[in-house]
C-alpha positions as CSV (number, residue, x, y, z in Angstrom):
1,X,-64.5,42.2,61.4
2,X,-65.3,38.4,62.6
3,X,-62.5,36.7,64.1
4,X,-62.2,33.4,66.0
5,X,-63.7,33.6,69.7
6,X,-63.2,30.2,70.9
7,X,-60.2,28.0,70.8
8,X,-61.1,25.6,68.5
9,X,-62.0,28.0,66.2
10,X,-58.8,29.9,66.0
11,X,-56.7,26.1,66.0
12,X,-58.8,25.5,62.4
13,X,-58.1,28.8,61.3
14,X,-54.3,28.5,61.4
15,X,-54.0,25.0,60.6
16,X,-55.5,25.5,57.4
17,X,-53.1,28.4,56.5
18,X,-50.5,25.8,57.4
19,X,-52.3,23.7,54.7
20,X,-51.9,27.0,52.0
21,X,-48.4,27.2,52.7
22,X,-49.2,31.1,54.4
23,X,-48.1,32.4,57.5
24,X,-51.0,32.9,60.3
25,X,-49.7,36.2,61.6
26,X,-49.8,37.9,58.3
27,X,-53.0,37.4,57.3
28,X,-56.5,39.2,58.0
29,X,-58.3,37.7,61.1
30,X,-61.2,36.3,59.7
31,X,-58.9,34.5,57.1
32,X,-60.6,31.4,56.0
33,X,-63.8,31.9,57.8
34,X,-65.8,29.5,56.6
35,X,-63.5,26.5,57.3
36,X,-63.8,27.5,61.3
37,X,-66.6,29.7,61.9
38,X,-69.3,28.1,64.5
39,X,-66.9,25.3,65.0
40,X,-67.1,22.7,68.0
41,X,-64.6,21.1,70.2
42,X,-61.4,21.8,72.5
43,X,-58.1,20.9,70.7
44,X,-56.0,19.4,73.3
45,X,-52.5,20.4,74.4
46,X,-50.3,17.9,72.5
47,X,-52.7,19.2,69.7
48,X,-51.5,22.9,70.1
49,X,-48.2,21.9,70.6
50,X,-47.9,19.9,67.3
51,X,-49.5,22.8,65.4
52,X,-47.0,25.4,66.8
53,X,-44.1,22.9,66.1
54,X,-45.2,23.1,62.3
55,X,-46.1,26.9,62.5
56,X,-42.1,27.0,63.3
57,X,-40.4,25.2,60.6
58,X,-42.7,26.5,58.6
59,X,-41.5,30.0,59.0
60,X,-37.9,28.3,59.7
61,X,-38.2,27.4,55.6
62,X,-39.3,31.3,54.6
63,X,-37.5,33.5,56.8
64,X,-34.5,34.4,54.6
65,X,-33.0,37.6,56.3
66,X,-36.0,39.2,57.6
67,X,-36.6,39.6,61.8
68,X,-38.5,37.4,63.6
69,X,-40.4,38.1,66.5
70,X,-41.5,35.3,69.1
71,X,-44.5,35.4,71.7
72,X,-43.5,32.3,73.6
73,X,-46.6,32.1,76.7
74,X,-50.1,30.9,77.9
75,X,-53.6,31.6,76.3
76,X,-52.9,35.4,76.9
77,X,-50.1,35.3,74.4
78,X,-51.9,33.0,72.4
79,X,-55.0,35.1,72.2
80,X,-53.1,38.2,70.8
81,X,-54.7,39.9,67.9
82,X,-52.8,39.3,65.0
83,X,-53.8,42.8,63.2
84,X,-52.5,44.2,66.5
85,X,-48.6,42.7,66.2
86,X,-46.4,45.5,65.7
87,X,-45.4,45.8,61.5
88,X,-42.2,45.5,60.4
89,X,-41.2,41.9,61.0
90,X,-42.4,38.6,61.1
91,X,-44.2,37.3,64.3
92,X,-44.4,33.8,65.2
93,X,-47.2,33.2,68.0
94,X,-46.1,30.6,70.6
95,X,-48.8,30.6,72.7
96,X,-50.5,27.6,74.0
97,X,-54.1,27.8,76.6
98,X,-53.3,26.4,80.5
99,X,-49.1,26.5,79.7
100,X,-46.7,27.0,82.8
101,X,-43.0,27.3,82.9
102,X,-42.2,24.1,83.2
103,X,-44.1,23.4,79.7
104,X,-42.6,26.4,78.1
105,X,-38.8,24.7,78.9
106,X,-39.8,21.7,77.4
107,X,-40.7,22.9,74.2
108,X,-38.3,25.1,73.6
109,X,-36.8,22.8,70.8
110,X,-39.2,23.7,68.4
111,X,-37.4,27.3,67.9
112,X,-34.4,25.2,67.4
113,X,-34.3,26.5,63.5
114,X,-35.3,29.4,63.5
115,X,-33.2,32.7,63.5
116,X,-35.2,35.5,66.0
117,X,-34.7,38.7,66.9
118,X,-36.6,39.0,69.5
119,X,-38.8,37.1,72.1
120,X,-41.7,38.2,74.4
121,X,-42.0,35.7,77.2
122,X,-45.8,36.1,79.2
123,X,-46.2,32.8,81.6
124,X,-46.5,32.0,85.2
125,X,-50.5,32.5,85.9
126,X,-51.0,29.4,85.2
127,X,-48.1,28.1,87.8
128,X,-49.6,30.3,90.6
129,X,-53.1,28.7,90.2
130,X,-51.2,25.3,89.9
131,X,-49.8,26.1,93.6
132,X,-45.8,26.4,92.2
133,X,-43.6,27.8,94.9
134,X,-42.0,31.6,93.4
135,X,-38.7,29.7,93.7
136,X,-39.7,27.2,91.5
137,X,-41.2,29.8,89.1
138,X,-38.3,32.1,89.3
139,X,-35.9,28.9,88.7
140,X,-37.6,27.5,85.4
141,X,-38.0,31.1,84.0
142,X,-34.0,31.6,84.6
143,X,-33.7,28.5,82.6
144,X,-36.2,29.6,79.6
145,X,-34.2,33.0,79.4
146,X,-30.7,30.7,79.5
147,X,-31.5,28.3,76.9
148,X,-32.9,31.0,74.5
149,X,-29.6,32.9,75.0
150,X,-27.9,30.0,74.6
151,X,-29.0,29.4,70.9
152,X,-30.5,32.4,69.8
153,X,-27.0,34.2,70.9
154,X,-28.5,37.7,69.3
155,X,-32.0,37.5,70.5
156,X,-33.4,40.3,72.8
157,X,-35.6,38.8,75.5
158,X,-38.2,40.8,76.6
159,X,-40.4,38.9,80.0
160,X,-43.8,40.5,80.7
161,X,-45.4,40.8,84.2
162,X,-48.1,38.6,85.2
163,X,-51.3,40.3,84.6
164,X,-53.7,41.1,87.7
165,X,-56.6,39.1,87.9
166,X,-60.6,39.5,89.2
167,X,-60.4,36.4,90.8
168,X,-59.7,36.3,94.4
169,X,-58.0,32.7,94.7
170,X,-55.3,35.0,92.6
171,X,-55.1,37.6,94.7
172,X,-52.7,41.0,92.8
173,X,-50.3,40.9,95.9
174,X,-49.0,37.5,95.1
175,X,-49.0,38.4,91.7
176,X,-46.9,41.6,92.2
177,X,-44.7,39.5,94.3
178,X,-43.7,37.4,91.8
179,X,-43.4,40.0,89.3
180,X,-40.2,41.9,91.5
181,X,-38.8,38.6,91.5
182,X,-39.2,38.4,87.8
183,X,-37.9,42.0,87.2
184,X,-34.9,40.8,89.3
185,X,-34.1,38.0,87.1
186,X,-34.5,40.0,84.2
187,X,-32.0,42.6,85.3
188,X,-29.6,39.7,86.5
189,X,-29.6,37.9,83.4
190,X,-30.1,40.4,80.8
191,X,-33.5,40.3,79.9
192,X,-36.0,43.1,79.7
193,X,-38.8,43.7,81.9
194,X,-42.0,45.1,80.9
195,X,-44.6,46.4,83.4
196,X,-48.5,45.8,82.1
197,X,-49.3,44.7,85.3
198,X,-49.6,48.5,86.4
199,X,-51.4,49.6,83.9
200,X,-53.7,46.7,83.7
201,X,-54.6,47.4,87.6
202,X,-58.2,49.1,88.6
203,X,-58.1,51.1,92.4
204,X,-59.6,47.9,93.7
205,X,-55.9,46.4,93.0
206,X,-57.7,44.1,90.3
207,X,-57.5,43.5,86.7
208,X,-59.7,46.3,85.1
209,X,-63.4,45.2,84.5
210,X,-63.5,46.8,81.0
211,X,-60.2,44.4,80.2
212,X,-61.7,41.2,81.1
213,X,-65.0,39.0,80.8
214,X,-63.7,36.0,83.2
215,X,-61.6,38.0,85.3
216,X,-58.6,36.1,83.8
217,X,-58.5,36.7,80.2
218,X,-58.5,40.1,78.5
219,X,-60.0,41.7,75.5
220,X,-59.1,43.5,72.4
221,X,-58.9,46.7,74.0
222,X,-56.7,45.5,76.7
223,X,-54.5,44.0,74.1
224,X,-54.1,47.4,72.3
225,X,-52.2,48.7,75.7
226,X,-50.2,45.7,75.5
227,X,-49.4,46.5,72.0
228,X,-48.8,50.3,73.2
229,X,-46.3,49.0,75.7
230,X,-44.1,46.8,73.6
231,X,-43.9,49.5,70.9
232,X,-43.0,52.3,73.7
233,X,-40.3,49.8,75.1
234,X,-38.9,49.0,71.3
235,X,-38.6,52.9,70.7
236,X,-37.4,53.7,73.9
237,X,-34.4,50.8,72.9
238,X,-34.2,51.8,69.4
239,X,-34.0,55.8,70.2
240,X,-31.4,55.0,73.3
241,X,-33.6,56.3,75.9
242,X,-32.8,54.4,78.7
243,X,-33.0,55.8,82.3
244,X,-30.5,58.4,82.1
245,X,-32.3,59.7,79.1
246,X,-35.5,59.7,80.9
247,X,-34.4,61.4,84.3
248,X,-32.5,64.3,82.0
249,X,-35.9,64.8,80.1
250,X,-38.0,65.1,82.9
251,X,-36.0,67.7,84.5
252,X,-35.2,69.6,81.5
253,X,-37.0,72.9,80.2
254,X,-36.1,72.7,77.0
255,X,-34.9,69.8,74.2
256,X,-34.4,69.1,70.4
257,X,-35.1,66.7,68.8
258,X,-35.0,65.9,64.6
259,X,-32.7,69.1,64.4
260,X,-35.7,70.8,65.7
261,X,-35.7,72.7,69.7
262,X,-38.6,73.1,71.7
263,X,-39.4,74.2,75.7
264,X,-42.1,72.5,77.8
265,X,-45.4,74.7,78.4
266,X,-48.2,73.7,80.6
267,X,-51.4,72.5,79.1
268,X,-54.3,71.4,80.3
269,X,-55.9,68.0,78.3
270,X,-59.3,68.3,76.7
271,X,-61.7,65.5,77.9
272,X,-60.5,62.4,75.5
273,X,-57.7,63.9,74.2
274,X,-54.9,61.1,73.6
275,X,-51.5,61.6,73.5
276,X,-51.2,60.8,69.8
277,X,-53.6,63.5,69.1
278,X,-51.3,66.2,71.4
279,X,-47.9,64.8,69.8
280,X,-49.7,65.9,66.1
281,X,-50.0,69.1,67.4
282,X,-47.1,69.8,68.6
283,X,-44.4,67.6,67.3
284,X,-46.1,67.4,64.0
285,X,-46.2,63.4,63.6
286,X,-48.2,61.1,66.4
287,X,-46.1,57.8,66.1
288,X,-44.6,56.8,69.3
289,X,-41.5,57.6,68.4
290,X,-42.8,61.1,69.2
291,X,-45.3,60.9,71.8
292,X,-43.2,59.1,73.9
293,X,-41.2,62.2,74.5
294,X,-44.4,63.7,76.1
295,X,-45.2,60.2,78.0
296,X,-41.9,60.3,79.7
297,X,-41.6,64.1,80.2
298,X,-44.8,63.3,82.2
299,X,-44.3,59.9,84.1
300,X,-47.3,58.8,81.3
301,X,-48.5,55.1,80.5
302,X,-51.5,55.9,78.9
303,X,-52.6,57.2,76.2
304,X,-56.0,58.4,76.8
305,X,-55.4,61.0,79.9
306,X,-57.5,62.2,82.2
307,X,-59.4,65.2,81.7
308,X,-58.5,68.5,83.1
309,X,-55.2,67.4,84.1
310,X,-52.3,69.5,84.0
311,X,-49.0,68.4,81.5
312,X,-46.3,69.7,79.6
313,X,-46.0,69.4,76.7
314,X,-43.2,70.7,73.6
315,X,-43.4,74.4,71.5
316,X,-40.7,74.9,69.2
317,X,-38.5,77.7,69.6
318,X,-36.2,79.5,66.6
């Protein structure tokens, strides 16, 4: 399926379903290809930022009762596949290429109407390569999560680690530095962290090669694991399987679950076999509502597994 690939493309794209009265984040991605395809130009930052202000009363005017979800970030948020945003609710994308904190804080304003649920906050790439100080990262994200709790009183706010890079004026040990800090604040000020900087890490402590094609950016297969981790966290909330939860499952021998039991047996994965695929077979559905259980019986992040490897994984029992 053709979608936009540069971002003057994708700005055309959803400025003219702002023009048809639709909402970008439910519709097909190549929606209204021939308006942007093989378009030329870089819209500028004022540009983005008016588009996005209008994207949000926009939604502000439909939204009636339903959820909405917020990805408030840089280009990384701004790049995520709209096919990819979990169902369910309505996404507003809040993204805007080269943003930092300090950008994010100011423009805050334009959410002032609407009613969310829930916000995904990716930034502070950007404000390492700009030469910011952690403290003055640390300090403007405190005020992002502050004035979004302020006056969206209800809203969970979920902050995302700062991706690794390729590039070695961004080395992954600043990076991870930064990201304690961030998990810090979001435990402080009750946010909620979520790790893809891990899984996004090769051996060589660098983004993965087959995520990226400047060493900064990432692809559509990277963005799927993204997508896998916000769903496993929204379960995991939704299902009350916090910590405690998790500790008690990977210690037990045996659970229920759906008024069904089950005991843990060894298995050992078939090359390529995903963990959807072994949650069908056992559990009888592969959503991650139920392949999670395996995931955190096993310490898992991933849903492709390594071949030959050794887990557990559920048999029911009378």
């Amino acid at each position: 399926m053709m979608r936009p690939s540069s971002g003057i493309e994708l700005y055309k794209q959803r400025l003219e379903a702002l023009k048809a009265g639709l909402i970008h984040t439910q519709l097909p991605p190549d929606s209204f290809q021939s308006v942007w395809e093989g378009s030329m130009g870089h819209p500028t930052y004022e540009q983005w930022k008016i588009l996005l202000e209008r994207e949000a009363k926009a939604i502000a005017a439909v939204q009636g009762k339903d959820c909405l979800s917020v990805m408030l970030g840089d280009s990384l948020c701004l790049w995520f596949p709209v096919d990819l945003l979990p169902p369910g609710q309505l996404w507003l994308n809040q993204g805007i290429y080269g943003d930092n904190t300090a950008g994010i804080l100011k423009r805050l304003s334009a959410l002032a109407d609407n009613r969310i649920h829930d916000v995904y906050l990716m930034v502070g790439i950007n404000d390492i390569r700009q030469g910011r100080s952690d403290a003055t990262i640390i300090n403007n994200l405190r005020h992002i999560v502050g004035r979004i709790r302020m006056h969206h009183i209800c809203a969970k706010v979920f902050i995302l680690s700062i991706l690794p890079t390729r590039l070695a004026a961004l080395p992954n040990t600043r990076i991870r530095q930064i990201n304690s800090k961030i998990e810090g604040l979001a435990r402080q000020d009750g946010a909620i962290y979520l790790d893809l900087n891990t899984p996004f890490t090769d051996a060589a402590d660098m983004l993965r090669e087959d995520f990226t094609d400047d060493g900064v950016h990432v692809n559509f297969a990277a963005y799927q694991l993204w997508q896998q981790v916000m769903e496993q966290t929204t379960s995991r909330l939704a299902l009350q399987r916090d910590d405690r939860y998790q500790n008690w499952l990977r210690e037990s021998h045996r659970f229920s679950f759906n008024g069904k039991h089950y005991v843990w047996m060894p298995y050992q994965v078939r090359p390529g076999e995903t963990l959807e695929e072994i949650s069908l077979k056992t559990l009888g559905k592969s959503d991650v509502h139920h392949y999670d259980l395996i995931a955190i019986k096993n310490d898992i992040n991933y849903q492709v597994l390594p071949h030959n490897e050794t887990i557990y994984i559920p048999r029911e029992i009378a």
